[in-house]
C-alpha positions in Angstrom: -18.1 -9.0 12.2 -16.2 -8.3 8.9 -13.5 -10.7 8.3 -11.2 -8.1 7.6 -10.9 -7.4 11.2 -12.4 -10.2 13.2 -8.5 -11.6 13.5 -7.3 -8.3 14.2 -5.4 -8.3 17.3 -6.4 -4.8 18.5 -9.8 -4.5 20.7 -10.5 -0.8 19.1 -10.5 -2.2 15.3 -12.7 -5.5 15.8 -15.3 -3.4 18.0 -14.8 -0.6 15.0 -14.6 -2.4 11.9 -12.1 0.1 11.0 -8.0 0.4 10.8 -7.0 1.9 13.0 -5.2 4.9 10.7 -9.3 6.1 9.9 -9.7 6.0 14.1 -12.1 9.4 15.2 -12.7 11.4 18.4 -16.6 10.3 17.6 -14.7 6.3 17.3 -13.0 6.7 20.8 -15.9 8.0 22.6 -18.2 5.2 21.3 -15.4 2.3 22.5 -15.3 4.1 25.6 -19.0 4.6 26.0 -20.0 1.3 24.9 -17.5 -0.9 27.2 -17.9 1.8 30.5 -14.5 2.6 30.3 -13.7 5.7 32.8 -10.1 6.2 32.5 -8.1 7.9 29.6 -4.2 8.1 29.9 -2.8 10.6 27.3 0.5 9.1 26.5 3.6 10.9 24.8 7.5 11.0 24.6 9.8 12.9 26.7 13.3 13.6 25.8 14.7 10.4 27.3 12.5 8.5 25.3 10.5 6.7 27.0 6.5 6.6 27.5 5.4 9.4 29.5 1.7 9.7 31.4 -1.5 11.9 31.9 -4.3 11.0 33.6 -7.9 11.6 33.3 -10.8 10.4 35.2 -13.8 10.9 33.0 -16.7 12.7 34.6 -19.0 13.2 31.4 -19.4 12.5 27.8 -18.8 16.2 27.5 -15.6 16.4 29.6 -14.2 12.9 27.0 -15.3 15.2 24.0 -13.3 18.1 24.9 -10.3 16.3 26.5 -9.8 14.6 23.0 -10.7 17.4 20.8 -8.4 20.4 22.2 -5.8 18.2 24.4 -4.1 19.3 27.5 -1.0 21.5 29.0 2.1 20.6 29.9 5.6 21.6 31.4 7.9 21.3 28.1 10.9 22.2 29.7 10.3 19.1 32.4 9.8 17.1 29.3 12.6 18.1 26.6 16.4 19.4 28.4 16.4 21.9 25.4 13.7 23.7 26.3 14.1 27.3 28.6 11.8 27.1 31.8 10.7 30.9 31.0 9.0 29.6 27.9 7.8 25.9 28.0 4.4 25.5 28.2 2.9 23.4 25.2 0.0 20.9 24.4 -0.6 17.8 24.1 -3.0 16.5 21.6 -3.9 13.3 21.1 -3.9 11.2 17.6 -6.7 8.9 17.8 -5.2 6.5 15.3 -3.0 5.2 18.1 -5.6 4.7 20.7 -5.3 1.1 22.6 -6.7 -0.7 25.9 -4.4 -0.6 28.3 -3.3 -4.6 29.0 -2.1 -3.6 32.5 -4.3 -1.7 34.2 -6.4 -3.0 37.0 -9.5 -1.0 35.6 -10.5 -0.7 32.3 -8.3 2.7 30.8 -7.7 4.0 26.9 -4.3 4.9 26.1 -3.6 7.7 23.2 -0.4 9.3 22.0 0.1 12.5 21.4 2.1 15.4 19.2 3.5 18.3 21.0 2.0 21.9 19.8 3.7 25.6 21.3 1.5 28.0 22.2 0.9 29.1 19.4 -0.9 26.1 18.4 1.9 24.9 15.7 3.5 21.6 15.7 6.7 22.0 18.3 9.7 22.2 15.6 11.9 20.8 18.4 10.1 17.5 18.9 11.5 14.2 17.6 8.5 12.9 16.6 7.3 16.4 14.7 11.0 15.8 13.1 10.1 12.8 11.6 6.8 13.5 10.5 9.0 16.8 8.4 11.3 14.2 6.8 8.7 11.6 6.5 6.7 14.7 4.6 9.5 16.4 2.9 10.8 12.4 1.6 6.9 12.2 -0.5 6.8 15.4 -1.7 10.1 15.6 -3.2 10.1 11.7 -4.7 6.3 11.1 -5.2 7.2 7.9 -3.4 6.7 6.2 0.0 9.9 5.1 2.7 8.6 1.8 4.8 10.4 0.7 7.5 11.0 -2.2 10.1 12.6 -2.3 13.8 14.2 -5.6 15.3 14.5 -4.8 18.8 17.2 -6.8 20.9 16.9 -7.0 25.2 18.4 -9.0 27.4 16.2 -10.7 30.3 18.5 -10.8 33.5 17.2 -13.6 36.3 18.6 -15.8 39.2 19.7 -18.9 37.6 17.9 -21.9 37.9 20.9 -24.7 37.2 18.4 -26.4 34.8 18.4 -26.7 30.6 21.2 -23.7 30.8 21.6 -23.1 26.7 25.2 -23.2 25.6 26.8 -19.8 25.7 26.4 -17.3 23.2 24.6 -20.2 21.5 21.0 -18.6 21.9 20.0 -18.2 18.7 16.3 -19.8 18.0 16.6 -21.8 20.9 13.2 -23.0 22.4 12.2 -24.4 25.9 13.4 -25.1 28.3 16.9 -24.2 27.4 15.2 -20.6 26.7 13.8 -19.7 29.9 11.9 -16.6 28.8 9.8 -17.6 25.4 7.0 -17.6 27.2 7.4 -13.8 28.3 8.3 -13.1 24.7 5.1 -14.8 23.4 2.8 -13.2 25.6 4.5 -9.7 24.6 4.1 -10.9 21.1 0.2 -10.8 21.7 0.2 -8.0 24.0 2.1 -5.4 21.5 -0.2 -6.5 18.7 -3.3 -6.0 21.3 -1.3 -2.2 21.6 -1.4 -1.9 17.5 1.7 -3.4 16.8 2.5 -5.1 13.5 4.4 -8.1 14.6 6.5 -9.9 12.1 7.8 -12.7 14.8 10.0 -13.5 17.9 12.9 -15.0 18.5 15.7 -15.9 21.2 19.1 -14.7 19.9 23.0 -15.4 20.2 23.2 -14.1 23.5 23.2 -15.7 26.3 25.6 -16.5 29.3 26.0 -17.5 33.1 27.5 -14.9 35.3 27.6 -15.9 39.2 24.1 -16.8 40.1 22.6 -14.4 37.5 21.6 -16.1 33.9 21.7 -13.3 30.9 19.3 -14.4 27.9 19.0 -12.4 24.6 15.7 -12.1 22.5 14.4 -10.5 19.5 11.1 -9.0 18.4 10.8 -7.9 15.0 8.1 -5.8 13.0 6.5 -5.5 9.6 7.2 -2.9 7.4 4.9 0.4 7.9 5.2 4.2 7.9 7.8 6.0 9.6 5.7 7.5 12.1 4.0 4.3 13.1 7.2 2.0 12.7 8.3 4.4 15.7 5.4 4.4 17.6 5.0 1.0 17.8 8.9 0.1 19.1 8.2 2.7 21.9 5.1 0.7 22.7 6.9 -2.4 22.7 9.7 -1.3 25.0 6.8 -0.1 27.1 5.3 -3.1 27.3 8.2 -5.7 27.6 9.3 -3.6 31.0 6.0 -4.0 32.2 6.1 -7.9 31.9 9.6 -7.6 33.6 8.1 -5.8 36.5 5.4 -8.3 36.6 7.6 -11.0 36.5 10.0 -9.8 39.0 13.1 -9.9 36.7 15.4 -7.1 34.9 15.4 -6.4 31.0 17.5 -3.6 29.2 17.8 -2.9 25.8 21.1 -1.4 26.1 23.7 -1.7 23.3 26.2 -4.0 25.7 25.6 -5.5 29.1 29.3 -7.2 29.4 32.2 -7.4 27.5 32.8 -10.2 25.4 29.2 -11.3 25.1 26.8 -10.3 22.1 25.6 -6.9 22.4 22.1 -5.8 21.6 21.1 -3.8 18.2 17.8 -1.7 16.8 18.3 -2.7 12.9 15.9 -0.8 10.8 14.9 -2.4 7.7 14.0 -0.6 4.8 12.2 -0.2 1.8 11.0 2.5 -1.3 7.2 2.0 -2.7 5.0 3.5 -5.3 1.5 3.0 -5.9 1.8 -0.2 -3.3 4.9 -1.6 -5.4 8.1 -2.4 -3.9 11.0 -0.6 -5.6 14.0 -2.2 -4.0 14.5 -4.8 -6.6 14.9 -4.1 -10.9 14.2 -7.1 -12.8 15.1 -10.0 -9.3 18.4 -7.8 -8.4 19.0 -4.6 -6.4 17.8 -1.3 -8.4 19.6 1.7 -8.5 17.1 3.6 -7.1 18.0 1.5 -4.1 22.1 1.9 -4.7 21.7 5.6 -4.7 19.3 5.0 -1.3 22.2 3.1 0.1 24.8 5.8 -1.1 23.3 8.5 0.9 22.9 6.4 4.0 27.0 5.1 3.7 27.9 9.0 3.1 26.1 10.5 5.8 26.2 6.9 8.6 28.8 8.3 10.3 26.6 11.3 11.3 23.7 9.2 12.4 25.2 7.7 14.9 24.6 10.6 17.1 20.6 9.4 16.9 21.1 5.9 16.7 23.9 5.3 19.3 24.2 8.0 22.2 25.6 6.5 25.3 29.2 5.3 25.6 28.3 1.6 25.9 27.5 1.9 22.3 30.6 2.0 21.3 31.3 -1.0 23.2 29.4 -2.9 20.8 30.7 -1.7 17.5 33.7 -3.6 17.5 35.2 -6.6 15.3 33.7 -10.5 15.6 30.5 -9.7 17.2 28.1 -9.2 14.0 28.2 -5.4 14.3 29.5 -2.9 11.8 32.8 -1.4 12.6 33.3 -0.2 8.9 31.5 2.1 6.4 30.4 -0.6 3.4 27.6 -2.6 2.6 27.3 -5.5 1.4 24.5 -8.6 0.9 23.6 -10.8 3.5 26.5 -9.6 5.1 26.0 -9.4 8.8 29.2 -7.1 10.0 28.3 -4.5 6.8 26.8 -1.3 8.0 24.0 -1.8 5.4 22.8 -5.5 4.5 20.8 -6.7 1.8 19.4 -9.7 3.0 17.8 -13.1 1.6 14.5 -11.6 -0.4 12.5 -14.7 -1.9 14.0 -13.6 -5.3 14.5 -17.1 -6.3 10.6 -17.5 -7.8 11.2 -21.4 -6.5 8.4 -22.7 -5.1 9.6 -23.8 -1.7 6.3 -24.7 -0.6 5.5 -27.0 -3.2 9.1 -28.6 -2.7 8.6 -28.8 1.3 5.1 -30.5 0.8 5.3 -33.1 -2.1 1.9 -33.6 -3.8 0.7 -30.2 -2.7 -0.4 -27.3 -5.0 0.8 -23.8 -3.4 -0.1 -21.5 -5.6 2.2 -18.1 -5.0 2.0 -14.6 -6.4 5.3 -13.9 -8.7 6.3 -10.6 -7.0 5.4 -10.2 -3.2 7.4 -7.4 -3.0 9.1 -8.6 0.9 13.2 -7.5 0.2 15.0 -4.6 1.8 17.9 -3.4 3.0 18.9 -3.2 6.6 20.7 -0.1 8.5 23.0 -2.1 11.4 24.5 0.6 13.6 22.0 1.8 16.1 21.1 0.0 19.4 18.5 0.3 22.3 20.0 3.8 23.2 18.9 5.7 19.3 16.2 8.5 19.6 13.9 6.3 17.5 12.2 9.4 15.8 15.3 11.1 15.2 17.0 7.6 14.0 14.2 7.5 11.4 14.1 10.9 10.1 18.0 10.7 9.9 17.5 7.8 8.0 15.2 9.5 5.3 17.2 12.4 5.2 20.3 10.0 4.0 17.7 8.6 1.6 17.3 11.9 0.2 20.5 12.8 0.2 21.6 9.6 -1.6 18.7 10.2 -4.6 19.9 14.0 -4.9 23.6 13.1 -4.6 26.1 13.3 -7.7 27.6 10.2 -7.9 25.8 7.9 -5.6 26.3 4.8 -7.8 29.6 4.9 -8.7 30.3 5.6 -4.3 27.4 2.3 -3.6 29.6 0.2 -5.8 33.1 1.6 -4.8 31.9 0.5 -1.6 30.1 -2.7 -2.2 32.0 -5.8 0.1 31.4 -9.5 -0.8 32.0 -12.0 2.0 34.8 -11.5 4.9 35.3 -7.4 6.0 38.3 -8.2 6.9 40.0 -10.1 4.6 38.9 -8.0 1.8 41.5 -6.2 -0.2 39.4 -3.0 0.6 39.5 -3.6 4.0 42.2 -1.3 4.5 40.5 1.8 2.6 37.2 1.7 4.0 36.4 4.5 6.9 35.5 3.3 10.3 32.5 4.0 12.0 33.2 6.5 15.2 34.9 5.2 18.4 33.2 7.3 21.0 30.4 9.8 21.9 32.5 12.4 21.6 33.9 11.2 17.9 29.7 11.1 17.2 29.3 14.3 17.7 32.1 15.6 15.8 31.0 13.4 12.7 27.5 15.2 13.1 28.8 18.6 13.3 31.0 18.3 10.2 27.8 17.2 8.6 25.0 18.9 9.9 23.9 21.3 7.1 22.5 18.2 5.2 20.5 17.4 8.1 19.4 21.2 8.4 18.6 21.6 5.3 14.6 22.6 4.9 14.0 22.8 8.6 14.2 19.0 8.8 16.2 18.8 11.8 16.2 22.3 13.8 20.0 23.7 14.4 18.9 24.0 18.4 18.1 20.1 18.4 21.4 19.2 17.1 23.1 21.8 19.0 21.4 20.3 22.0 22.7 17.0 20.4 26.2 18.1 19.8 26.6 18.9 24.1 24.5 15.8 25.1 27.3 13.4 23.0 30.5 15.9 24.3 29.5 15.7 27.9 30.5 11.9 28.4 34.2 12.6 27.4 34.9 8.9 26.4 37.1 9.9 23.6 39.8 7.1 25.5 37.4 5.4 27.4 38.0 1.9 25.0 41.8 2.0 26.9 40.8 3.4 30.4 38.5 0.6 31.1 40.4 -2.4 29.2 40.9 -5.2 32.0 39.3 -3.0 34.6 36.3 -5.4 35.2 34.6 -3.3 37.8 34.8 0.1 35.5 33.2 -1.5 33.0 30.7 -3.1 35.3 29.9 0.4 36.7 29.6 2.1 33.2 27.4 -0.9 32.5 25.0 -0.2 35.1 24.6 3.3 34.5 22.8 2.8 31.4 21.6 -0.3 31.7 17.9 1.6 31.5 18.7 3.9 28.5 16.0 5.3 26.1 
């Protein structure tokens, strides 16, 4: 076995002895052939989000061949709310480079995901994760460069308390056992998403964590390493996936939703970010931020009040962006600034050798530019359309390298230290306040998101209605001391996305 791949954590690419980006139909029927594997789940996602399932029993080598080579049909209009039930029939085919074993299933099974295709055998325009592959496509063509990104997904685990090594509230950050109950479950997901083709970064308990009656609340964090749009995407579906089906193994409740209670830490989806050509990280110009990556930052400030009709679509998001809970409630940016809506954070810029310093006597030899720092997009949460987050994202990108202007706005809105205190505090724009303020923000800025096809005018018209529907304009003041409102908004999408 090559020891390129013998540590890989993904079954397909040891057996292989290929990554999984050059996977084949010919590759998935010899893994299936070769281990007797009978089942094959296409997997793909619906309009809420979350993994959906199609079954096959395989009966031949013939039946596996054609199954992966022209895909199947489907009921769009069961799948997407935007599609008409006089015209939704589409395929699924599936894209072998995301093919894993299932770490669930009873019997052996092979789980793909797939891209949706209208009858006329073209990608679906209206799918998310066809929109992202546009911007991913339209962001290289235009700049000759690549966009990487990173997710850190927040969720709480929600269990009868035990009385025993409770960790001090709100106080959860990096704690290990026994105060955290649940770093085992976050270990074993660890292992389980990387099995699933995840690129892990690490794991970690966060802030959040309180007592509430006999129920103990307890925050974690996994996050990922950079990669391509498309796959960055793929793989936090996957890990939502998964982590629910630990819960449901283990008998207790997890949610990613952007608040579970008021007063407590809510949860986030940060995106990291980062600009590359030919394999070299732009982000930095001679050990400080480039310009390339001011104008970057620009476009995303100038258009982040739009993007939060991807990246923050139930009312409980709104919830969370508010002051002295490490959110972003105002339009700046700053560096390792944790309430700024963009964040550069610590980047190994320093050229120390830490190593060397932490292990006296010890040689650490240590490449000069490793090319790790990026900047961080802090608004969405566990309710964002992760494809449409993305390509919203490159499309600000975009927008921020084509836009007039773009350095002069990144450093007019450049904030060191305290938001609040700051003497610009008082002309910087707020993020919106509701759903309903979302949507408007979108609308008034939709042509840049139109532009070339990127984002289709029905999906954000369908986006525009989805956002006006919850009518929380004044929800903030109708449910303000009203614990049982707040617990029964709380409930109702406690399962979003």
């Amino acid at each position: 076995m090559s020891a390129n791949f013998h540590l890989n954590a993904n079954p397909l690419v040891r057996f292989l002895q290929k990554e999984a980006v050059l996977f084949t139909r010919e590759d998935i029927i010899r893994y299936m052939d070769a281990h007797k594997i009978e089942m094959l789940n296409f997997r793909y996602i619906g309009g809420d989000g979350r993994l959906k399932t199609l079954n096959f029993v395989i009966t031949s080598r013939s039946h596996l061949h054609d199954i992966l080579t022209y895909g199947e049909r489907v009921d769009g209009s069961s799948l997407f709310p935007f599609m008409e039930t006089g015209s939704s029939d589409l395929y699924v085919v599936p894209r072998y480079r995301t093919a894993f074993l299932n770490p669930f299933s009873e019997e052996p099974s092979l789980e793909i995901l797939c891209s949706f295709f209208d009858p006329q055998g073209n990608p679906l325009e209206l799918s998310p994760e066809y929109v992202l592959c546009k911007a991913n496509r339209r962001f290289i063509n235009d700049t000759g460069m690549e966009i990487k990104f990173l997710g850190e997904l927040e969720y709480y685990v929600n269990s009868k308390a035990t009385g025993f090594f409770q960790a001090t509230d709100q106080k959860g950050y990096h704690e290990s056992e026994p105060f955290s109950k649940f770093e085992r479950m976050r270990k074993r997901a660890l292992r389980l998403i990387a099995a699933c083709g995840g690129m892990i970064k690490y794991g970690h308990s966060e802030v959040g964590n309180f007592l509430k009656h006999d129920e103990s609340f307890e925050q974690h964090e996994i996050e990922f390493l950079p990669t391509d749009p498309e796959s960055a995407a793929d793989q936090l579906v996957i890990a939502k996936w998964v982590l629910r089906m630990l819960a449901q193994e283990m008998g207790v409740e997890i949610s990613f939703a952007p608040k579970i209670t008021i007063g407590k830490a809510g949860s986030g989806l940060h995106f990291h970010m980062l600009l590359e050509k030919n394999g070299r990280n732009l982000v930095l110009e001679n050990g400080k931020i480039s310009d390339l990556s001011k104008q970057a930052i620009a476009g995303i400030l100038d258009l982040a009040d739009a993007l939060t009709a991807f990246g923050n679509t139930n009312p409980t998001s709104y919830l969370r962006l508010v002051p002295n809970q490490e959110a972003p409630t105002n339009i700046c940016w700053g560096a390792r600034n944790r309430s700024a809506l963009v964040r550069v954070p610590l980047g190994w810029t320093g050229n120390r050798n830490m190593a060397e310093l932490a292990n006296p006597g010890i040689r650490v030899p240590m490449e000069e530019d490793h090319g790790k720092q990026t900047f961080e997009f802090r608004v969405p949460d566990g309710s964002a359309n992760i494809h449409l987050t993305l390509a919203g994202l490159i499309v600000s990108v975009l927008h921020g390298l084509k836009m007039q202007g773009a350095l002069e706005l990144a450093e007019k809105m450049y904030v060191e230290g305290n938001i609040a205190a700051s003497r610009m505090a008082g002309d910087l724009k707020p993020l919106p306040a509701s759903c309903v303020e979302s949507a408007q923000r979108l609308e008034n800025k939709r042509h840049v998101f139109e532009a070339g096809n990127i984002f289709p005018a029905k999906l954000i018209d369908y986006t525009l209605s989805y956002l006006r529907q919850f009518n929380d304009a004044n929800l903030r003041n109708e449910i303000k001391g009203n614990d049982e409102a707040v617990r029964e908004l709380v409930n109702r999408f406690i399962h979003c996305q």
